[in-house]
C-alpha positions in Angstrom: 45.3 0.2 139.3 43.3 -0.9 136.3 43.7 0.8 132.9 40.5 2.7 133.2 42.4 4.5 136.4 45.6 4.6 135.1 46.1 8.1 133.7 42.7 9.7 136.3 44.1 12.7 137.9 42.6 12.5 141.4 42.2 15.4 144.1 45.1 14.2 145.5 46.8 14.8 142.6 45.8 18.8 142.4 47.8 21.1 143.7 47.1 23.3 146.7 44.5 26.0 145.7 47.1 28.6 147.5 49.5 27.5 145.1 46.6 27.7 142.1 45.7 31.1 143.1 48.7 32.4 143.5 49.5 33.8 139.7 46.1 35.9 140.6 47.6 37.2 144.3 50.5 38.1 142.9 48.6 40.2 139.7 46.6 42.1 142.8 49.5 42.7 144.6 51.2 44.3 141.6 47.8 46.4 140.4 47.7 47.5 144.1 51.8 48.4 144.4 51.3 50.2 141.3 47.5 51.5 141.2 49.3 55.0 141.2 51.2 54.4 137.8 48.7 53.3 135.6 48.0 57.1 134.7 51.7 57.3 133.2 51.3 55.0 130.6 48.4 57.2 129.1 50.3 59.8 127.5 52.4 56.0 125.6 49.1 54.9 124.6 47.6 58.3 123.2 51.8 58.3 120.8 51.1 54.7 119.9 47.5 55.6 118.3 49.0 58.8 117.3 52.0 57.2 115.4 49.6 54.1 113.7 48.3 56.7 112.3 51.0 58.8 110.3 52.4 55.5 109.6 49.8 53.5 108.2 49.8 52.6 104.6 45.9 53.7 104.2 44.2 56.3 105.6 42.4 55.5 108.8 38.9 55.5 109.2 38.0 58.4 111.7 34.5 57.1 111.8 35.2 53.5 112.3 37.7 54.7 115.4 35.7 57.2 116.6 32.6 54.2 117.2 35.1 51.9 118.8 36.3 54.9 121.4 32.6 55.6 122.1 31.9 51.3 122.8 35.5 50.9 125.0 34.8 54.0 126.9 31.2 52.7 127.7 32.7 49.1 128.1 35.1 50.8 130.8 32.5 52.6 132.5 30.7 49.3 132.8 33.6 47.7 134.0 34.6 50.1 136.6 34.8 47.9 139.1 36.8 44.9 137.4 40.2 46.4 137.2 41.7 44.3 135.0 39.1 44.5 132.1 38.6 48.4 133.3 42.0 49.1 132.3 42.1 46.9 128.9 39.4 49.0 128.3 40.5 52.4 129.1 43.9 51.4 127.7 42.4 50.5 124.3 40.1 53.8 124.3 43.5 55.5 124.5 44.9 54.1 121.1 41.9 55.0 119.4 42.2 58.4 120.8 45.6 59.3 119.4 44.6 57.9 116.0 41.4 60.3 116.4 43.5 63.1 117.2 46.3 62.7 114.7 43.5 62.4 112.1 41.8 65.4 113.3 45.5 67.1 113.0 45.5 66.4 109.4 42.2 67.1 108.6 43.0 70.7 109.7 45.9 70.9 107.1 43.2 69.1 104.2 42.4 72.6 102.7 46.3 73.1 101.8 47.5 71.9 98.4 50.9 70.1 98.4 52.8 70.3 95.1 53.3 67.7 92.7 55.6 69.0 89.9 57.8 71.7 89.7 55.9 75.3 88.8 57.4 78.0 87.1 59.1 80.3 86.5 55.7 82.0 87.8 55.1 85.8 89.1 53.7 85.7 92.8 53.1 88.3 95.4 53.3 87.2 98.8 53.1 88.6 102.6 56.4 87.1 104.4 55.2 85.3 107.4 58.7 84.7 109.1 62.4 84.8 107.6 65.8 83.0 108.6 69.3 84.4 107.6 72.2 82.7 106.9 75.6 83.0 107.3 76.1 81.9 103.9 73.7 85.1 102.7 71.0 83.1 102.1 67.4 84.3 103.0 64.7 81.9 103.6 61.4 82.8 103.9 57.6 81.5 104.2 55.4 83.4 102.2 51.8 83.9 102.2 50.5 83.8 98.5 48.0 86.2 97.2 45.3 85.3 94.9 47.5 81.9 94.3 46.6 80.7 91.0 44.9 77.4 90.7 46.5 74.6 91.7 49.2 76.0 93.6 49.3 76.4 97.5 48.5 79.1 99.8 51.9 79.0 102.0 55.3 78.0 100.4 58.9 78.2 101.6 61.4 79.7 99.2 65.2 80.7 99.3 67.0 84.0 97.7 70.4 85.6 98.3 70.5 89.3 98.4 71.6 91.9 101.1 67.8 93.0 101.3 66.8 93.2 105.0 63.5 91.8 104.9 60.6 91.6 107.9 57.8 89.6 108.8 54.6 91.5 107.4 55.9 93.0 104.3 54.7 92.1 100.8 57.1 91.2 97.9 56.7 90.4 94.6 59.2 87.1 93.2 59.5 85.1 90.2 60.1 82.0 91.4 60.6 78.2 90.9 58.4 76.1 93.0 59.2 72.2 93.4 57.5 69.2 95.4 58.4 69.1 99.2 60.3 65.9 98.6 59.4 62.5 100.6 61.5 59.8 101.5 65.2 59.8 99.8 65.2 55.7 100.8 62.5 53.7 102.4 62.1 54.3 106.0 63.6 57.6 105.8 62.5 61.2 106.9 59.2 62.3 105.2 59.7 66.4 104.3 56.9 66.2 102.8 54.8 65.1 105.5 56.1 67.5 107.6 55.5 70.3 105.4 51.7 68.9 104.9 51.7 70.0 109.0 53.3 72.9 109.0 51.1 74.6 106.9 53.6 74.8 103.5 52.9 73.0 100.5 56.0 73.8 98.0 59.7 74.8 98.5 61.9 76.6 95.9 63.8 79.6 95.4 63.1 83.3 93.5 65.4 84.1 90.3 67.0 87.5 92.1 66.1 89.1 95.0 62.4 90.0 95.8 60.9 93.2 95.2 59.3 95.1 98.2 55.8 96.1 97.8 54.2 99.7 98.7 51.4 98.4 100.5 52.0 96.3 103.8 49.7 93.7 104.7 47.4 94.0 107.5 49.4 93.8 110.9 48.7 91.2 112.8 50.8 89.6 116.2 52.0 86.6 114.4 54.0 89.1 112.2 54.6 91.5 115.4 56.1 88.4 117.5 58.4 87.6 114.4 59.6 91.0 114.0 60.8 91.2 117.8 62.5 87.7 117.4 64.5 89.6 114.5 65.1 92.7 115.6 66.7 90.8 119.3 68.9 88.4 117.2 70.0 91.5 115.1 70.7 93.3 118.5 72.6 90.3 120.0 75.0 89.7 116.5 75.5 93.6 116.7 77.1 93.1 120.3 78.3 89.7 119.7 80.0 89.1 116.1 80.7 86.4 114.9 79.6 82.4 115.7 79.3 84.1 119.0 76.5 85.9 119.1 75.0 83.6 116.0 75.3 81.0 119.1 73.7 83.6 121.1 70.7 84.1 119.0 69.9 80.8 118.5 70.2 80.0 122.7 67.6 83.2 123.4 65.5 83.1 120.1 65.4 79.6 118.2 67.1 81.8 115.1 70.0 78.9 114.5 70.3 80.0 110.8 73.3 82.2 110.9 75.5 79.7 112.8 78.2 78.1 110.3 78.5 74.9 109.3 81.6 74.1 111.0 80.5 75.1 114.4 77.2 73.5 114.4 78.6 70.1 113.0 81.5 70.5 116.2 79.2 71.0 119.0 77.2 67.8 117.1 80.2 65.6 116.8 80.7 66.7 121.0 77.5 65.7 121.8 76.1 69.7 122.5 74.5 70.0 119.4 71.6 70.0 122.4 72.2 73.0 122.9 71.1 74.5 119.6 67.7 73.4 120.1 65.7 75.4 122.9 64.2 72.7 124.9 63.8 71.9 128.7 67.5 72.8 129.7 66.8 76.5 128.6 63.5 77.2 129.8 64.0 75.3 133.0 67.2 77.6 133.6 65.6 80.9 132.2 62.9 80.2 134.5 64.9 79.4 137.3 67.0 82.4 137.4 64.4 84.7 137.2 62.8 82.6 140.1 66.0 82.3 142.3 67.0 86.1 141.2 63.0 87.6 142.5 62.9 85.5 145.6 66.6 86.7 146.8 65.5 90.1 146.0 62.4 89.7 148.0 64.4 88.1 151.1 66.2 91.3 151.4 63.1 93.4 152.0 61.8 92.5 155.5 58.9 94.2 155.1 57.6 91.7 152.0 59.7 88.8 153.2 57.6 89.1 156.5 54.4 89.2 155.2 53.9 88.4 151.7 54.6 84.6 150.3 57.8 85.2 148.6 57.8 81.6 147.1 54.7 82.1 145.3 55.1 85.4 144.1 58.8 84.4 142.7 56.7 81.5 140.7 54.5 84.0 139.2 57.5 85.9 138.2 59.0 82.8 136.9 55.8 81.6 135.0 55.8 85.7 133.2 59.6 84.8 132.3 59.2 81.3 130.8 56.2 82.7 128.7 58.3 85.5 127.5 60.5 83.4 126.5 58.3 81.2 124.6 57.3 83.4 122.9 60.4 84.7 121.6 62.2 81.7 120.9 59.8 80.4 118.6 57.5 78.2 120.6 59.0 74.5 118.8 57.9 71.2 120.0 60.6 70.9 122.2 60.0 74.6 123.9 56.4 74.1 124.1 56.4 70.4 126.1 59.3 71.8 128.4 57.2 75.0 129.1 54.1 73.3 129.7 56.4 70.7 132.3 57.7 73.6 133.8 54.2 75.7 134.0 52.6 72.3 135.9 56.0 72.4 137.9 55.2 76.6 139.4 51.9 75.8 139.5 52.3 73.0 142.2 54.9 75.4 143.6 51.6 77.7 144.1 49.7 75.3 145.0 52.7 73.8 147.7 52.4 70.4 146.1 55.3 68.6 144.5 56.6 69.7 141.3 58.9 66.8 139.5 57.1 64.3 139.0 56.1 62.2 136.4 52.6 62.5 136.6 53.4 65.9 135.7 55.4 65.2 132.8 52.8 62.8 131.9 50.2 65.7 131.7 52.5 67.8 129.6 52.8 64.9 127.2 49.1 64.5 126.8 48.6 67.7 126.0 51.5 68.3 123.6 50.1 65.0 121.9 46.5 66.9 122.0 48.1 69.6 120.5 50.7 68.1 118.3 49.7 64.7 117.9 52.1 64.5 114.5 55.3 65.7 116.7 55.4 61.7 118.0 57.0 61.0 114.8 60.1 64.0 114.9 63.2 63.3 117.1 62.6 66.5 119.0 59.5 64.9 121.0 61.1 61.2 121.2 64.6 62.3 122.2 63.0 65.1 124.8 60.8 63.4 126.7 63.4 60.2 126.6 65.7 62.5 128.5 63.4 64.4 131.0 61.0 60.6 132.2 64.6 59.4 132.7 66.3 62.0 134.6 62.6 62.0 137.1 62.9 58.1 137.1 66.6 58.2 138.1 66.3 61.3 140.5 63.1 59.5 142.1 65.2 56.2 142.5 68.3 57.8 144.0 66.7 59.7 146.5 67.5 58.0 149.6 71.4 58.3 148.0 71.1 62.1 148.0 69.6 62.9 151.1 72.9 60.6 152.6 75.4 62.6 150.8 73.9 65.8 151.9 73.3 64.8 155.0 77.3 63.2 155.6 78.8 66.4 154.4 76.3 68.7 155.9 78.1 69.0 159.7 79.9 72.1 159.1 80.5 74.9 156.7 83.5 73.7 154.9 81.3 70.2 154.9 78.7 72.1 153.2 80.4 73.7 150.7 82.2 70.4 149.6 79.1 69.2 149.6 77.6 71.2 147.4 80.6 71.5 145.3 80.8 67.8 145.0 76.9 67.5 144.7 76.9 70.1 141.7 79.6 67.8 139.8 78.0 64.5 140.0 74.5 66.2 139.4 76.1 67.4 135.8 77.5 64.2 135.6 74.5 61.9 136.4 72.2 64.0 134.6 74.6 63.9 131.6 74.9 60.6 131.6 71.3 59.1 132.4 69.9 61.8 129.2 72.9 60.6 127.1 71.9 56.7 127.4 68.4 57.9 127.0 68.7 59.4 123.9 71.5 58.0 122.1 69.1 54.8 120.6 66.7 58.0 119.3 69.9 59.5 117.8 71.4 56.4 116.1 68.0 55.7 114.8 67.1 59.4 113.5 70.6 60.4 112.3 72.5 57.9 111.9 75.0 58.7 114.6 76.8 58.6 117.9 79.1 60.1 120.3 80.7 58.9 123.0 83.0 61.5 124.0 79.2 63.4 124.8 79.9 62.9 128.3 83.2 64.4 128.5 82.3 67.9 126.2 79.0 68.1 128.8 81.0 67.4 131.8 83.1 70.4 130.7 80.9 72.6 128.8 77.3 72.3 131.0 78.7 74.5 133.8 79.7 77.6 131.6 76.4 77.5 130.2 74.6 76.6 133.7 76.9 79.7 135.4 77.6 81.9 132.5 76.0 81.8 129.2 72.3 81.5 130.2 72.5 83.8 133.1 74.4 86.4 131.5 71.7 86.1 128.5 68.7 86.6 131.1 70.8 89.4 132.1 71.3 91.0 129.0 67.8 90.6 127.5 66.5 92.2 130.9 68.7 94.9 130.4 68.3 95.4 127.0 65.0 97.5 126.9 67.5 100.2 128.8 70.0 100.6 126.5 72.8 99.1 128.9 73.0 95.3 127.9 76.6 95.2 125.8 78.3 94.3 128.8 75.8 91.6 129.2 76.5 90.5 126.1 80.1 90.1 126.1 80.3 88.2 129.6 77.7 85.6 127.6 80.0 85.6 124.3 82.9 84.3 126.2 81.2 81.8 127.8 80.3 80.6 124.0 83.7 81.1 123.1 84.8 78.7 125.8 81.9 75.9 124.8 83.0 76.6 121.3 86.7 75.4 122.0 85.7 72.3 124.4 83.2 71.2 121.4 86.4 71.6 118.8 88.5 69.8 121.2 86.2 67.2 121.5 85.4 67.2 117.8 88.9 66.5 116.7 89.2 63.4 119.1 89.9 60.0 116.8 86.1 57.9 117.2 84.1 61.0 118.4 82.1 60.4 115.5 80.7 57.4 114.8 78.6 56.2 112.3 75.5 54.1 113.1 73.7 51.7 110.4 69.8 52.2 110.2 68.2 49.3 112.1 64.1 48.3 111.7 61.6 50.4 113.7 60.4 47.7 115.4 63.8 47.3 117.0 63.7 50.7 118.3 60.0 50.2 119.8 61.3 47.0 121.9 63.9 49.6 123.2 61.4 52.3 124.0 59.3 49.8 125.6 61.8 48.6 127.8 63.2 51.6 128.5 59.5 52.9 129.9 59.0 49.5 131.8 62.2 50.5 133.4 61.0 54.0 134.1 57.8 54.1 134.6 57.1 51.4 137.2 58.1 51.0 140.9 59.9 47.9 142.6 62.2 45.3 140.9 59.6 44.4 138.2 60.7 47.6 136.6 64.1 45.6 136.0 62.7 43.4 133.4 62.4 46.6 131.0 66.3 45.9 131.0 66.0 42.6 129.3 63.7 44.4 126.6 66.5 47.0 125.7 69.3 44.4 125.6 66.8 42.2 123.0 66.1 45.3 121.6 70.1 47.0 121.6 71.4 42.7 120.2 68.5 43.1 117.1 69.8 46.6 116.0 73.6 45.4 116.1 72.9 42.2 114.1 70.0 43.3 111.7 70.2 41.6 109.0 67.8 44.4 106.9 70.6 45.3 104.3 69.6 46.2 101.0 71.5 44.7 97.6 71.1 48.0 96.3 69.7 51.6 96.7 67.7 53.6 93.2 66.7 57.3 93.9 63.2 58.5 93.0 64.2 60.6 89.7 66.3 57.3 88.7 69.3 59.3 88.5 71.7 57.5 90.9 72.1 53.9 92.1 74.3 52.9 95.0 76.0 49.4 96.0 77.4 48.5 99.3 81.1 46.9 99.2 84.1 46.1 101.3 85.4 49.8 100.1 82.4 51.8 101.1 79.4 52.9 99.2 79.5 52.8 95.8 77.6 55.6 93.6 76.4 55.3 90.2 74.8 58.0 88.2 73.8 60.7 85.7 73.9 63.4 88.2 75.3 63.6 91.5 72.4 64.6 94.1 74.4 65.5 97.2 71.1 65.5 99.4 70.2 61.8 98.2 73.7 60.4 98.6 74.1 62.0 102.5 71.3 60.5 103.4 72.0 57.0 102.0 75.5 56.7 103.2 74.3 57.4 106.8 71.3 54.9 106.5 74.3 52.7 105.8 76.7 53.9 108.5 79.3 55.5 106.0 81.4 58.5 106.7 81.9 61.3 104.2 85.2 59.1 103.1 83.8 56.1 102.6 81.4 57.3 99.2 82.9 57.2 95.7 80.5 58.8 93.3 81.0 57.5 89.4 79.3 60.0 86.9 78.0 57.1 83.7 79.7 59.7 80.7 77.4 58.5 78.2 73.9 57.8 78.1 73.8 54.2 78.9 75.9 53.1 81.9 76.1 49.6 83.9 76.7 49.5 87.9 77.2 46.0 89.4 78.1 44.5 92.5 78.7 41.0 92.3 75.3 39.6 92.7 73.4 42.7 91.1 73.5 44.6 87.7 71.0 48.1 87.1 71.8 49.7 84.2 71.0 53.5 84.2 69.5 54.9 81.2 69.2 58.3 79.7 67.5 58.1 76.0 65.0 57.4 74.3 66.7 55.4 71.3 65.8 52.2 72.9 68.4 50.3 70.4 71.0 52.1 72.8 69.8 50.1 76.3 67.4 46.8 74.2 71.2 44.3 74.3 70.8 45.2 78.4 67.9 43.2 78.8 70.1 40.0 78.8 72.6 41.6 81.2 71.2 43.6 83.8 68.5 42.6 86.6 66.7 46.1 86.5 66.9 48.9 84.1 66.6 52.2 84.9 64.8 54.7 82.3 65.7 58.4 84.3 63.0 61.0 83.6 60.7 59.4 80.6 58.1 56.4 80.2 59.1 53.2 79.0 58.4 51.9 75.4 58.0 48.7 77.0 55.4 47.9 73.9 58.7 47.9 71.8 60.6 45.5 74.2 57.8 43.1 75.6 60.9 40.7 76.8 62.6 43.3 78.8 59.0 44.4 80.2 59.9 42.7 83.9 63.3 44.1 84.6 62.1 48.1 83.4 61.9 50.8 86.1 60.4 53.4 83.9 59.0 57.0 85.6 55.4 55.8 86.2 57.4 52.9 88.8 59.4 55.7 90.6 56.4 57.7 90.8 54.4 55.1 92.6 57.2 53.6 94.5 59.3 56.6 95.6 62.9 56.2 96.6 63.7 52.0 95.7 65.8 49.9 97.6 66.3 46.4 96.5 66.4 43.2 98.4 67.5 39.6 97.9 64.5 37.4 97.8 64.9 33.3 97.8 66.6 33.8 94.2 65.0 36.5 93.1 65.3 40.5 94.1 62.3 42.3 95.8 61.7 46.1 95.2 60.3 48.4 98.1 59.2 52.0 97.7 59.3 54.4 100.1 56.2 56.0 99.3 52.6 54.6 100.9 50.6 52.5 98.7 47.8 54.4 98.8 46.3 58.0 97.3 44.7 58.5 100.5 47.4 59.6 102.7 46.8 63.2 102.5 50.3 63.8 102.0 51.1 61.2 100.0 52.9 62.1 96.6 51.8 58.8 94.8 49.9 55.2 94.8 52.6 51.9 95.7 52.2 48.9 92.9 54.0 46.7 95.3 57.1 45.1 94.2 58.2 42.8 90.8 60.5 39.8 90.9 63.3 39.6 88.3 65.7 36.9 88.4 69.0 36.9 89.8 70.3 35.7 86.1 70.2 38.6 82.9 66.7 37.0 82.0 63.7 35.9 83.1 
């Protein structure tokens, strides 16, 4: 072979054009297997645009998105008939739909003015719009501002204690003290402040005595009406029920969790039943399903409707007037809203006789909750619900054929049966336990901080007095209730709390059932998500690779290596350090808000803080790579020998004379820095230490407090 030949690659050479095509066969295959899946993955694509869009640094062009939706849903129509490039297009015209909706979200909320500074003390009169008790005493109410003064917003959220009764509707007259919904209390964290910006609020604060009723009521209207009746129920139900009891009560029937204490809410969290609190899919789907179960075993006892009428349907339109009512009255929350959509498809294909679980159905609640909520893809509530209800419908789908064998084994005679079903109720508590625990623990370490393994236990105990006594005894008792006859309702539904109150103690006071969970990036607990739809969402063993994204995903979280040097509040009045002893707090003031929150970013208990107050105006707090000396006077000749000893200075509350000390210019954190950056936490940096704020870098966020400067570099030495 001469040289010319010598590296030619001949036909001979190729490789068989089966074996070239088969890459493309096997893509076919898979579109075909799974043609009928493609639909789920709409509601993922709709959060994703959703969530670029709270989380992006500037504010989204809605024109620029709304162009390229217009030019990818064309390109799809085009393309209809080229599946691959039809669903790249359709797929893409998805994300630019969530960002257009989430930006059409907050540009419904761009009339209302979000504090920047504390106002007052100022004289308002307001129209209460709803109101929480407390156990504590404490009122909390959102008001409706009249004739607001300029500059201040139209709804606001303030606090009093009193013994006042006070309803939805009625105008009061306050002095009160309004402050800034607060951002992030570290970077990364949760954003009150954007919150507030959707919920219609735009300060928080509290009245200086209680408020004075008004002669004149506002104008009735349902909103207040609907408010009034979720009061006057959860008064009825603590009358019957005294006590955590019926404050457990109230929150189970009407969303009203504020009178619960502190003690019994953080036991049912450390058991893993804080789920419980929060009406969600479990409650409507059993509210519903007694009513449904309860009409159609009515109905079977009639021959003349059982013979002629369609008992199944007519139960489903009984169950669909039940799980509206009880919307209604529980408050309609994220969580309440998707599960009675899910459930509303779910009687509706009973109706119809089509199936009802499915995930196509849970995918159309999702796209509407995101239509309708398309800022709830940020909260916990929607993450952690539909985690739990798309696995549960993956796993039942996928054990099927497993179910129908047990049923069918034990199903050859009555003691069979009942064993059957015995045994089948038992494991369904304990598979469904267990596949929504795994589901949502990644959402709960990464939201809160936390994690409990004895979950499964407290569930495996507690979910069948709430499944066979609580909730039906509720149903019961708020059916009975317009009759005057519901007390003994009531008490049959108190013991059952009693008895979920002493398994979540029990389980409370175990050693490790609390355990503490460091904050890990968000991109980890996409990778997660990601794999955990794959795994979900898709049929056949290819779903099986998902797994490999949530080990890569579970390995990054354990061994992140995102660990701040240091941690500086946004009012520069604490600074905390991380050692072998725990967290270490430094400060003027002690902010008990501010130092909860760091030491569970950092996966400390309540043990593991000690708080040092600096006694005099100039204090030092070091670790032994980092020195930020906090600051609190003006006479710079107190804080100018720092400049050759600390890396930062903080000045809490003022400006910085950094015109006097040009030299110490590069290590000062004055306010106008916290102001732009937020909440600071400080990172080693190839020799030098990095600042990042928690607060956007841009004004145009509509909820942003402040602009971001970006970070400065100081020197690990005392000077630059």
């Amino acid at each position: 072979m001469t040289s010319a030949t010598q590296g030619a690659w001949t036909a001979e050479d190729a490789p068989p054009t089966s074996q070239k095509r088969a890459p493309l066969v096997w893509l076919s295959s898979f579109m075909d297997r799974q043609s009928d899946r493609f639909f789920l993955w709409l509601p993922v694509l709709l959060a994703a645009g959703a969530a670029f869009y709270l989380g992006a640094e500037s504010e989204p062009d809605a024109v620029i998105f709304a162009c390229l939706f217009c030019i990818l849903a064309f390109a799809a129509f085009l393309l209809r008939n080229r599946f691959g490039a039809f669903l790249l297009s359709v797929a893409s015209a998805a994300v630019c739909a969530g960002v257009l909706l989430a930006s059409f979200a907050s540009a419904r909320h761009a009339d209302e003015t979000l504090l920047s500074q504390r106002v007052g003390p100022v004289e308002i009169k307001a129209t209460i719009a709803a109101i929480d008790r407390f156990a504590s005493g404490r009122q909390r109410a959102l008001l409706e501002l009249e004739g607001a003064p300029e500059g201040l917003p139209s709804s606001v959220r303030v606090s009093w204690r009193g013994e006042g009764y006070y309803l939805a509707g009625e105008r009061i007259a306050a002095r009160v003290i309004l402050l800034p919904p607060p951002d992030e209390a570290v970077p990364g964290g949760y954003n009150f402040r954007r919150e507030a910006f959707f919920q219609g609020f735009g300060a928080v604060g509290y009245t200086l005595g209680a408020p004075d009723r008004l002669a004149d009521p506002a104008p009735d209207r349902l909103s207040f009406k609907i408010e009034r009746t979720r009061n006057r129920i959860a008064d009825r139900i603590m009358a019957a029920l005294p006590g955590n009891s019926g404050a457990i009560a109230a929150a189970l029937l009407t969303g009203k969790r504020s009178a619960i204490d502190e003690d019994t809410t953080e036991a049912l969290r450390v058991a893993g039943l804080g789920h419980l609190l929060a009406i969600s899919g479990l409650h409507m789907v059993l509210v519903s399903g007694i009513v449904f179960f309860t009409l159609r075993l009515l109905l079977v006892l009639i021959p003349g409707i059982a013979l002629r009428y369609p008992i199944k349907r007519i139960a489903a339109i009984g169950a669909i007037i039940a799980a509206t009512a009880f919307l209604v009255v529980s408050g309609a929350s994220i969580a309440t809203v998707r599960a009675y959509i899910m459930l509303l498809i779910m009687l509706v294909a009973v109706i119809a006789d089509r199936p009802a679980i499915s995930l196509r159905n849970l995918a159309l609640a999702a796209i509407l909750i995101i239509a309708l909520h398309p800022e709830a893809v940020a909260g916990a509530s929607f993450q952690m619900s539909f985690a739990a209800t798309t696995a549960l419908i993956a796993a039942y789908e996928a054990s099927s054929a497993l179910r129908y064998r047990w049923f069918e084994g034990t199903a050859r005679n009555w003691p069979g049966r009942a064993l059957g079903l015995a045994g089948g109720f038992v494991i369904a508590i304990l598979f469904t336990t267990l596949v929504a625990g795994l589901a949502t623990s990644i959402f709960g370490a990464f939201h809160f901080n936390r994690t409990t393994p004895f979950s499964l236990l407290a569930n495996m105990a507690a979910m069948p007095v709430v499944t066979l006594i609580v909730m039906p005894f509720g149903v019961f008792a708020l059916a009975l209730m317009p009759f005057g006859v519901d007390w003994p309702a009531w008490q049959a539904m108190g013991w059952g709390i009693d008895t979920v109150s002493r398994i979540a103690t029990a389980v409370a006071d175990l050693d490790g059932a609390d355990l503490m969970v460091r904050s890990f990036p968000l991109a980890t607990l996409v990778i997660i998500t990601l794999g955990g739809l794959w795994l979900c969402l898709w049929r056949g063993r290819v779903r099986l690779a998902g797994l490999a994204a949530i080990v890569l995903g579970l390995a990054a979280a354990i061994w992140s290596t995102d660990r701040p040097a240091a941690l500086i509040d946004r009012d520069g009045y604490l600074v905390a350090f991380e050692d072998a002893e725990g967290l270490q707090v430094a400060g003027t003031r002690r902010v008990g808000y501010v130092i909860d929150v760091w030491r569970r970013r950092l996966g400390f208990g309540d043990e593991a803080v000690h708080f040092s107050r600096c006694r005099q105006s100039v204090c030092i707090a070091s670790s032994e790579s980092l020195s930020i000396a906090l600051v609190d006077t003006r006479q710079t000749r107190h804080w100018a020998h720092l400049c050759g000893r600390a890396n930062f200075i903080v000045l809490s509350g003022w400006k910085s004379g950094t015109h006097y000390l040009p030299e110490c210019a590069p290590k000062i954190i004055d306010r106008d820095d916290r102001d732009r950056l937020g909440a600071i936490a400080v990172y080693p940096d190839a020799g030098t230490f990095r600042l990042t704020g928690a607060r956007p870098r841009s004004r145009e966020r509509p909820w942003a407090l402040h602009a971001v400067s970006g970070y400065r570099r100081a020197n690990i030495g005392g000077t630059d």
